[in-house]
TORKOL-4160 file (C-alpha; in steps of 0.2 Angstrom, whole numbers, padded with zeros to 4 digits, m for minus):
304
<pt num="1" X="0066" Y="0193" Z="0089"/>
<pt num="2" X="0057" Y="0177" Z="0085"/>
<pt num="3" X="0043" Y="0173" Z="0074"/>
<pt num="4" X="0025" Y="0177" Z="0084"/>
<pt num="5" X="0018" Y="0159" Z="0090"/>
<pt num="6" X="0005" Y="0152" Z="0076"/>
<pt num="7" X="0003" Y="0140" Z="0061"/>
<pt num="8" X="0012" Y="0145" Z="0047"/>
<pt num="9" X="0003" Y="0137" Z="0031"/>
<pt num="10" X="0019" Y="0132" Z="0018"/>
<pt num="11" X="0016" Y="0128" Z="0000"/>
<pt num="12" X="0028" Y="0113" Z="0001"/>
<pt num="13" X="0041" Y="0111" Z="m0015"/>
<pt num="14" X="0044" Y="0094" Z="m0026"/>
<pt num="15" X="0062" Y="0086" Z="m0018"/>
<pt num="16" X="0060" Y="0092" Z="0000"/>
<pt num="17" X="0055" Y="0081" Z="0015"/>
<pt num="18" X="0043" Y="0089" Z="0029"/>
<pt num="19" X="0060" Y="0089" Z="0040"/>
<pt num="20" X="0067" Y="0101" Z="0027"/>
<pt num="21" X="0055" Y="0115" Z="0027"/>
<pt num="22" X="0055" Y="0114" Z="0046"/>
<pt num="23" X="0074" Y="0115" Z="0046"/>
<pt num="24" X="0073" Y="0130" Z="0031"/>
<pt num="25" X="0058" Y="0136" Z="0042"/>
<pt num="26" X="0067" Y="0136" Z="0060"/>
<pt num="27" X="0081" Y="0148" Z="0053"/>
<pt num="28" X="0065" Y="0159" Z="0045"/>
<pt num="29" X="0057" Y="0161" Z="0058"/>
<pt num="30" X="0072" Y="0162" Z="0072"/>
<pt num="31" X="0066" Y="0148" Z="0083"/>
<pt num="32" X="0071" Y="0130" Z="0086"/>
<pt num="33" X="0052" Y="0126" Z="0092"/>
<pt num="34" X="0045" Y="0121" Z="0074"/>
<pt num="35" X="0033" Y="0105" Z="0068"/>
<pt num="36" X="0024" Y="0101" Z="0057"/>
<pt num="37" X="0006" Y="0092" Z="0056"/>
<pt num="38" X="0010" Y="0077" Z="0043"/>
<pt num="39" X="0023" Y="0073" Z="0033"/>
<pt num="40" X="0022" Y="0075" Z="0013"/>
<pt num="41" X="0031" Y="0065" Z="0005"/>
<pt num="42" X="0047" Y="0073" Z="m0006"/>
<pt num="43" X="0039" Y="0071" Z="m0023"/>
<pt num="44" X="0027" Y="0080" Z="m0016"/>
<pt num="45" X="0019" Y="0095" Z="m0015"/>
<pt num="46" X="0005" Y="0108" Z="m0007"/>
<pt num="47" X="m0001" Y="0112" Z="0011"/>
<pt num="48" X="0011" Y="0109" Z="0025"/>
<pt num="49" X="0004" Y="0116" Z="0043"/>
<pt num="50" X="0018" Y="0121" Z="0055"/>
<pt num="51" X="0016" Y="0124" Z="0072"/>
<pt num="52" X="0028" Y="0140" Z="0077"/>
<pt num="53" X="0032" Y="0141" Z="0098"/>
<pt num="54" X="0019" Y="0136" Z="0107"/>
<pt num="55" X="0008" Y="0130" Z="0094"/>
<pt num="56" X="0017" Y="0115" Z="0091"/>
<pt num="57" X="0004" Y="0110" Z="0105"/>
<pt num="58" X="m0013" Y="0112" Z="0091"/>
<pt num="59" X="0000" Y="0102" Z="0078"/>
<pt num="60" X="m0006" Y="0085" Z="0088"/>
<pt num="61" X="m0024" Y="0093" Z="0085"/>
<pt num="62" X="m0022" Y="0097" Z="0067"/>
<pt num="63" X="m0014" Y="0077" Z="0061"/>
<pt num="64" X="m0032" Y="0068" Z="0063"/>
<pt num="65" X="m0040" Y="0083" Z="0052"/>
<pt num="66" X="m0046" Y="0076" Z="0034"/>
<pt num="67" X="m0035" Y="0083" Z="0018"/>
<pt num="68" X="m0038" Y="0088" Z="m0001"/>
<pt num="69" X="m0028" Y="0083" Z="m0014"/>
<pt num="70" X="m0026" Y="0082" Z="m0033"/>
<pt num="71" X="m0015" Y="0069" Z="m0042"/>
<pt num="72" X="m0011" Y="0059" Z="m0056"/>
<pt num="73" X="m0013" Y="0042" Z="m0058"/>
<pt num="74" X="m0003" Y="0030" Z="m0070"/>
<pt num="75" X="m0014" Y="0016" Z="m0074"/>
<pt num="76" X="m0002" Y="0002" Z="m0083"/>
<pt num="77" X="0013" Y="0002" Z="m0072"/>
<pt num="78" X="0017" Y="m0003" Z="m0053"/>
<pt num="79" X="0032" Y="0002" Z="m0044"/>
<pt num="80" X="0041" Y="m0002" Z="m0028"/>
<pt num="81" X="0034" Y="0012" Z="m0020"/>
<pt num="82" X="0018" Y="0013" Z="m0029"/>
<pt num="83" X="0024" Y="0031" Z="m0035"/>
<pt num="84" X="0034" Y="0037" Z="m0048"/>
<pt num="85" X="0051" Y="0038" Z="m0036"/>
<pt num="86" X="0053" Y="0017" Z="m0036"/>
<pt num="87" X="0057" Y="0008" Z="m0050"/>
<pt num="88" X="0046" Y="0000" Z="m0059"/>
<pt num="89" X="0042" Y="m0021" Z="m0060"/>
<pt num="90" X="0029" Y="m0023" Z="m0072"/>
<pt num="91" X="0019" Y="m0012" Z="m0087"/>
<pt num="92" X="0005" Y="m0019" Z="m0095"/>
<pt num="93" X="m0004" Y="m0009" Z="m0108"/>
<pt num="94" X="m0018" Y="0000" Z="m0101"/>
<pt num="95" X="m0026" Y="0011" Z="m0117"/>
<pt num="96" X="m0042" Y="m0006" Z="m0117"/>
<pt num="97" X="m0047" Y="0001" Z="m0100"/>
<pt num="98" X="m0067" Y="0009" Z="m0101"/>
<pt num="99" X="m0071" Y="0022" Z="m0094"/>
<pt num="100" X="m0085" Y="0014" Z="m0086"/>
<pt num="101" X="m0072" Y="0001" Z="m0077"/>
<pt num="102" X="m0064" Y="0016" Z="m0072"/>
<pt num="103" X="m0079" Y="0027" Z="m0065"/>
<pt num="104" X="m0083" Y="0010" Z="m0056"/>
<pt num="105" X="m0068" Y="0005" Z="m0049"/>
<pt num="106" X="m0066" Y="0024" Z="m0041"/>
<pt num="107" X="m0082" Y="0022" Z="m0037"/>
<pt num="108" X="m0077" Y="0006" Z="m0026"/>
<pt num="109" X="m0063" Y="0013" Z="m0018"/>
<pt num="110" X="m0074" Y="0028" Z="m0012"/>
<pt num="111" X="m0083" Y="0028" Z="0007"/>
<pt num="112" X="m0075" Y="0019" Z="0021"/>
<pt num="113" X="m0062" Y="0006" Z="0017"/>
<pt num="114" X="m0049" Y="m0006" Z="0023"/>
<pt num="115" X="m0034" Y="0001" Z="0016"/>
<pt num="116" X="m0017" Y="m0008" Z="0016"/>
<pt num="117" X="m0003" Y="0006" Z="0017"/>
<pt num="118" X="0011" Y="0006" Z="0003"/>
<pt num="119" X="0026" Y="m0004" Z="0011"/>
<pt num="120" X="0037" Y="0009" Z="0011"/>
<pt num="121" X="0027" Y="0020" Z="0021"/>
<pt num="122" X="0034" Y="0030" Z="0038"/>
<pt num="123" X="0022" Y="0016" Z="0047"/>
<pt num="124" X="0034" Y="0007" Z="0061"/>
<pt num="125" X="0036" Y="m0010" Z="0061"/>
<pt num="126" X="0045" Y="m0018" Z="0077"/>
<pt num="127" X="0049" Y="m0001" Z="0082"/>
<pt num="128" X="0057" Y="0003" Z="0062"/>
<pt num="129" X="0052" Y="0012" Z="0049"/>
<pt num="130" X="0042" Y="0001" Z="0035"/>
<pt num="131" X="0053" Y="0009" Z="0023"/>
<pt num="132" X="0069" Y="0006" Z="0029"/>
<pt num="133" X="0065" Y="m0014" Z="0032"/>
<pt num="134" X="0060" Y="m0011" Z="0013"/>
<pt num="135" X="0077" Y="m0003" Z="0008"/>
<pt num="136" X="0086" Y="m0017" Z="0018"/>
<pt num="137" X="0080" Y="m0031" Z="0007"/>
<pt num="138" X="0065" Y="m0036" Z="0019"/>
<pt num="139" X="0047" Y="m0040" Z="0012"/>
<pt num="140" X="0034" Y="m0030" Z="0021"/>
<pt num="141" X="0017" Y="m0032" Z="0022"/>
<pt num="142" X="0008" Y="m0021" Z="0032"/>
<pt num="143" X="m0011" Y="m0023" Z="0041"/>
<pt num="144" X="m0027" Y="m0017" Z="0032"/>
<pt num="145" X="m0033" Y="0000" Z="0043"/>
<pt num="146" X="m0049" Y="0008" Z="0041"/>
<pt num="147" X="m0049" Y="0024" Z="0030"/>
<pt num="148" X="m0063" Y="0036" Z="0023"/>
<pt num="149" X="m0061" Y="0043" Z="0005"/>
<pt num="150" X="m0075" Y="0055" Z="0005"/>
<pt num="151" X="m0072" Y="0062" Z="m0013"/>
<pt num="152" X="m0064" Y="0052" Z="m0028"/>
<pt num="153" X="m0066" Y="0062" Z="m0044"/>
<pt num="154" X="m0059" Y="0060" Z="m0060"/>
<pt num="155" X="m0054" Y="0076" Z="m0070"/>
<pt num="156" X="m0046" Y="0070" Z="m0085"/>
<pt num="157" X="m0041" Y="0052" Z="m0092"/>
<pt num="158" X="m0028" Y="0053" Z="m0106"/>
<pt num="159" X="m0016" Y="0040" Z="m0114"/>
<pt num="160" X="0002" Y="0042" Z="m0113"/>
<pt num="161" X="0018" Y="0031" Z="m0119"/>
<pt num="162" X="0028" Y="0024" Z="m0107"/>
<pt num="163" X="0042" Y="0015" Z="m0119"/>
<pt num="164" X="0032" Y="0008" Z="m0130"/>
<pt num="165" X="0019" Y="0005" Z="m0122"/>
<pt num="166" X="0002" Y="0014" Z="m0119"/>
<pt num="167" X="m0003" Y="0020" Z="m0102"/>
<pt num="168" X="m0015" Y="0029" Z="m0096"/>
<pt num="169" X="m0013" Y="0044" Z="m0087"/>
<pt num="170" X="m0029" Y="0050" Z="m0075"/>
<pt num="171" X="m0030" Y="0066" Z="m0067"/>
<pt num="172" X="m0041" Y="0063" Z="m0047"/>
<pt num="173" X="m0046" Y="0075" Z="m0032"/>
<pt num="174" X="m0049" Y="0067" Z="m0017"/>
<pt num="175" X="m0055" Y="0071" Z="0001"/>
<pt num="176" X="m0046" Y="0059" Z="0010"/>
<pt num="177" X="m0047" Y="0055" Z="0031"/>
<pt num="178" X="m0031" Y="0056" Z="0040"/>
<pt num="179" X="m0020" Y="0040" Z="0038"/>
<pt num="180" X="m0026" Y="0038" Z="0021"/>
<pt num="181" X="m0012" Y="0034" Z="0008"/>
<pt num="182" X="m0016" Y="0042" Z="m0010"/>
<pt num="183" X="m0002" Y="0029" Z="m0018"/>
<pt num="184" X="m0010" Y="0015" Z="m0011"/>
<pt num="185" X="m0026" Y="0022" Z="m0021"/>
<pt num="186" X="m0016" Y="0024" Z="m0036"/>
<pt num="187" X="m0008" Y="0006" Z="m0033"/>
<pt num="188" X="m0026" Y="m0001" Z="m0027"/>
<pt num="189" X="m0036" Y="0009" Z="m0043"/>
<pt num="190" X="m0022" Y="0000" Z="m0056"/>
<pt num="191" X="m0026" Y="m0018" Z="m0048"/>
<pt num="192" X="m0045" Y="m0018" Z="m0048"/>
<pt num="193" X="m0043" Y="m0013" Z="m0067"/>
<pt num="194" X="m0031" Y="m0026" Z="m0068"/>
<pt num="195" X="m0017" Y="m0017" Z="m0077"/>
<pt num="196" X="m0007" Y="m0009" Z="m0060"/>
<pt num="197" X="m0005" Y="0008" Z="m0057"/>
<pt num="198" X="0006" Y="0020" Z="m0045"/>
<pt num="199" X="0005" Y="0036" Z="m0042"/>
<pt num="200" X="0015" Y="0052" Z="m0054"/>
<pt num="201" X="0009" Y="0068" Z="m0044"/>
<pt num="202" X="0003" Y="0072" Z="m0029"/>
<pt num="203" X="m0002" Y="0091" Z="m0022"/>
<pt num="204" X="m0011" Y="0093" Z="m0006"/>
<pt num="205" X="m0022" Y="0106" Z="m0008"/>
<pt num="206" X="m0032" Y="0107" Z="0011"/>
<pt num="207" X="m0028" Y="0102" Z="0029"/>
<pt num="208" X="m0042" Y="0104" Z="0039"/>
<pt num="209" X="m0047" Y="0124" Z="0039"/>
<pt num="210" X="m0029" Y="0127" Z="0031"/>
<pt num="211" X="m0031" Y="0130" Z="0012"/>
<pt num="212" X="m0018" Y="0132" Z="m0001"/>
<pt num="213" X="m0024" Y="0150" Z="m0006"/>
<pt num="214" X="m0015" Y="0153" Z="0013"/>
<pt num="215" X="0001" Y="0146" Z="0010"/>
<pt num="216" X="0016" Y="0153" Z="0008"/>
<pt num="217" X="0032" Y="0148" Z="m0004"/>
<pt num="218" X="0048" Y="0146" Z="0004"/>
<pt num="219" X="0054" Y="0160" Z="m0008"/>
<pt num="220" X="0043" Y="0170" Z="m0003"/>
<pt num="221" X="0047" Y="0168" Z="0015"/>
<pt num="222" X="0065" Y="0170" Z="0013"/>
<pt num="223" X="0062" Y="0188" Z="0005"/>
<pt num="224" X="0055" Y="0193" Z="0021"/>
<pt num="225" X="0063" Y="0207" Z="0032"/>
<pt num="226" X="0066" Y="0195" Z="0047"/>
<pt num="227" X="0058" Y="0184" Z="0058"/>
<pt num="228" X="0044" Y="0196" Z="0067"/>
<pt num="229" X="0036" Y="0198" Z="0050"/>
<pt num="230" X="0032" Y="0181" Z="0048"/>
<pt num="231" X="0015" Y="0179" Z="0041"/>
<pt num="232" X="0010" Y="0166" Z="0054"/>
<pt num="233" X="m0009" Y="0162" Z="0058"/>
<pt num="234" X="m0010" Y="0167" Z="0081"/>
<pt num="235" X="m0014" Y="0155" Z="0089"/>
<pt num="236" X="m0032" Y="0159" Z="0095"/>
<pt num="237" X="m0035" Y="0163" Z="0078"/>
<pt num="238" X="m0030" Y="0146" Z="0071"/>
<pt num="239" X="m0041" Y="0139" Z="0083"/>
<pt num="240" X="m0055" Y="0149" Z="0079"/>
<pt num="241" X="m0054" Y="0142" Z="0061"/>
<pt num="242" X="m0052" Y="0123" Z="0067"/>
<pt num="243" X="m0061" Y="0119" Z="0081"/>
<pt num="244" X="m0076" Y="0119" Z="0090"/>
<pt num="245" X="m0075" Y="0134" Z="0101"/>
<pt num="246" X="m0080" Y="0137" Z="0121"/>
<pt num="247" X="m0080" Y="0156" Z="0126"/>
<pt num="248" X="m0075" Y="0156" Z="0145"/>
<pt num="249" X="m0078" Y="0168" Z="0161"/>
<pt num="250" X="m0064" Y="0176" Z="0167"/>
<pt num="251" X="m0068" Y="0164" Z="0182"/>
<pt num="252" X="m0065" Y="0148" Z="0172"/>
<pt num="253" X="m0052" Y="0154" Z="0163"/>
<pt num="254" X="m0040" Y="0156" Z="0178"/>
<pt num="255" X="m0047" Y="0139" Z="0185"/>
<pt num="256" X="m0042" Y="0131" Z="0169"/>
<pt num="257" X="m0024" Y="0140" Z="0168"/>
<pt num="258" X="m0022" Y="0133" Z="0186"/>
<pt num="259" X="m0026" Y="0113" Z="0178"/>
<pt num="260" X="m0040" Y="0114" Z="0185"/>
<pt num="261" X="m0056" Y="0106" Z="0179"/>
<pt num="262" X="m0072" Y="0116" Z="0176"/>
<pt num="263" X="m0091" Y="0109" Z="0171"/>
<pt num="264" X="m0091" Y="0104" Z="0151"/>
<pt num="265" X="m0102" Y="0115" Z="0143"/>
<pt num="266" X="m0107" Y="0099" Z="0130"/>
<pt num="267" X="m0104" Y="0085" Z="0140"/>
<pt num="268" X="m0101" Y="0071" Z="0128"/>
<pt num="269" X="m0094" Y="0080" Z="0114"/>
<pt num="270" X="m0078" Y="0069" Z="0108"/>
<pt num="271" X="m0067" Y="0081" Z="0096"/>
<pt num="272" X="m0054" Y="0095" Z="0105"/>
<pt num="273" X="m0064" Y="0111" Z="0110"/>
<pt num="274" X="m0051" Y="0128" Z="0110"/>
<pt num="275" X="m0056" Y="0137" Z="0125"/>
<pt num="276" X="m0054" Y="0155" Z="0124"/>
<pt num="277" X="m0052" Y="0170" Z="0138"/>
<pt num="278" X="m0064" Y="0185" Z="0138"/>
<pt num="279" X="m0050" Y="0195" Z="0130"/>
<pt num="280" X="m0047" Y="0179" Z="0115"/>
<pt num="281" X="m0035" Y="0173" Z="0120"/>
<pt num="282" X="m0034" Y="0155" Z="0119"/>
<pt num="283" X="m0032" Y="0144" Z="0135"/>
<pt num="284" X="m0031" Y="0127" Z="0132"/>
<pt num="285" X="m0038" Y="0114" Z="0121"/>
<pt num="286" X="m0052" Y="0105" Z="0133"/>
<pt num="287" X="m0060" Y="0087" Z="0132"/>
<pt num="288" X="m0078" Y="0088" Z="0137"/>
<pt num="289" X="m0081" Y="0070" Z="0133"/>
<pt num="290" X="m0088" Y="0069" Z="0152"/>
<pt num="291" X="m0094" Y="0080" Z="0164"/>
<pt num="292" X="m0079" Y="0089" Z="0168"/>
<pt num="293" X="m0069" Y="0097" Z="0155"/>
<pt num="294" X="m0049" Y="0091" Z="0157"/>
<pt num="295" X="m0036" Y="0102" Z="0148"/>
<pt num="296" X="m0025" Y="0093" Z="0134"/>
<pt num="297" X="m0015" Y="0106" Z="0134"/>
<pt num="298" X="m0014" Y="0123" Z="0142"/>
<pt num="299" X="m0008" Y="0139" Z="0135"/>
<pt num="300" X="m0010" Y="0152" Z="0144"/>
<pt num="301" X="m0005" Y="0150" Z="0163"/>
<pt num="302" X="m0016" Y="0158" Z="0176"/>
<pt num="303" X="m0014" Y="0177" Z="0180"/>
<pt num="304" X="m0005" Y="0175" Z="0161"/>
């Protein structure tokens, strides 16, 4: 029997990709329907949201949510990748930086920016990856988008030998909107100060609702029993904890399970509303940006 259908919160490990926790969690969990809701990269670690069954339909709700993280910050070298897995192209020493050109160089790269990603970034470029044009030689410079760092906090500042030469070393916790690149902070933190900078660690810490006091280690979901045991979030519960919520009639309900429309209880509203059955279970995600509500997607079938 296969895993229950919900999120399943996974404490990611350093050296995996996303696709190897959905690979080790599709054998855990008995089921080939597994995805995930944003890629961490493999040095990497933290919260990684998968979607068991049928809630691989919220995982497209779940990417645009804003994340947590802590990291550290090299201030004095830049990589290829702006992260500690390319190699390094220049180290200038860093130890003559101030605190106070540090507090107000975070303090300029806090609020809504124009953000260019690192080049080597999943971003696709003429239908390829950035990355891979990178890895084949090509120089790739990719457009400015607009993110939002909320929260840019330093936590410690310490200086550190990097062959000689003295770097500094600075711990950060951001709250960061989705399609913000934490390297690309690192990089952009190390050029304002003039010295470089890439990034050493990285740990996501929240998606959205999805906390890393809920996560689960891959060891420990391998002790498990079997499938059915499966400490997965349900579906309407997941909601619940994410979205706004619309408690339907039994009426609508059955209309919305048919695909059909029903009147928006907030018209104008523009984020996902989970729309949940007398009995909690949850129907569909609806948009209510106009007068009638639409389904984005439908869970439970009428007469379901």
């Amino acid at each position: 029997m296969p895993a229950p259908d919900g999120l399943l919160v996974v404490d990611k490990p350093a050296g995996w990709t996303s696709h190897d926790v959905v690979g080790r969690a599709r054998r855990l969990c008995g089921t080939r329907k597994v995805g995930h809701a944003g890629t961490l990269d493999p040095m990497a670690t933290g919260v990684l949201v998968l979607g068991i069954g049928r809630a691989t339909k919220l995982l497209t709700f779940l990417v645009g949510c804003d994340k947590d993280y802590t990291a550290t910050i090299r201030l004095g070298q830049t990589t290829v990748t702006d992260d500690a897995e390319g190699e390094v192209t220049a180290t200038t020493a860093a130890d003559g930086v101030t605190r106070s050109a540090l507090d107000a160089a975070v303090a300029a790269l806090t609020g809504e920016l124009e953000q260019v990603p690192s080049s080597v970034s999943a971003i696709k470029v003429k239908g390829e990856r950035a990355y891979h044009r990178v890895r084949s030689g090509e120089d790739v410079v990719l457009a400015a988008r607009p993110v939002t760092v909320s929260r840019f906090d330093v936590l410690d500042v310490r200086v550190a030998d990097a062959q000689g030469v003295a770097v500094v070393d600075v711990d950060v916790a951001v709250t960061v909107s989705s399609g913000t690149y934490v390297r690309a902070l690192a990089r952009d933190l190390g050029s304002a100060l003039g010295v470089g900078g890439h990034l050493t660690a990285l740990r996501r810490t929240r998606v959205g609702a999805f906390r890393l006091e809920d996560a689960h280690s891959l060891e420990e979901l391998g002790a498990l029993d079997g499938p059915e045991v499966v400490p997965v979030t349900p579906l309407a519960e997941a909601a619940r904890a994410q979205f706004a919520v619309r408690d339907l009639t039994q009426e609508e309900a059955r209309t919305i399970g048919y695909g059909q429309r029903v009147e928006s209880a907030q018209p104008g509203r523009t984020e996902p509303v989970a729309a949940l059955a007398p009995d909690g279970t949850l129907v569909a995600m609806l948009d209510e940006s106009g007068t009638k509500a639409r389904s984005h997607v439908v869970f439970a079938p009428a007469g379901s």
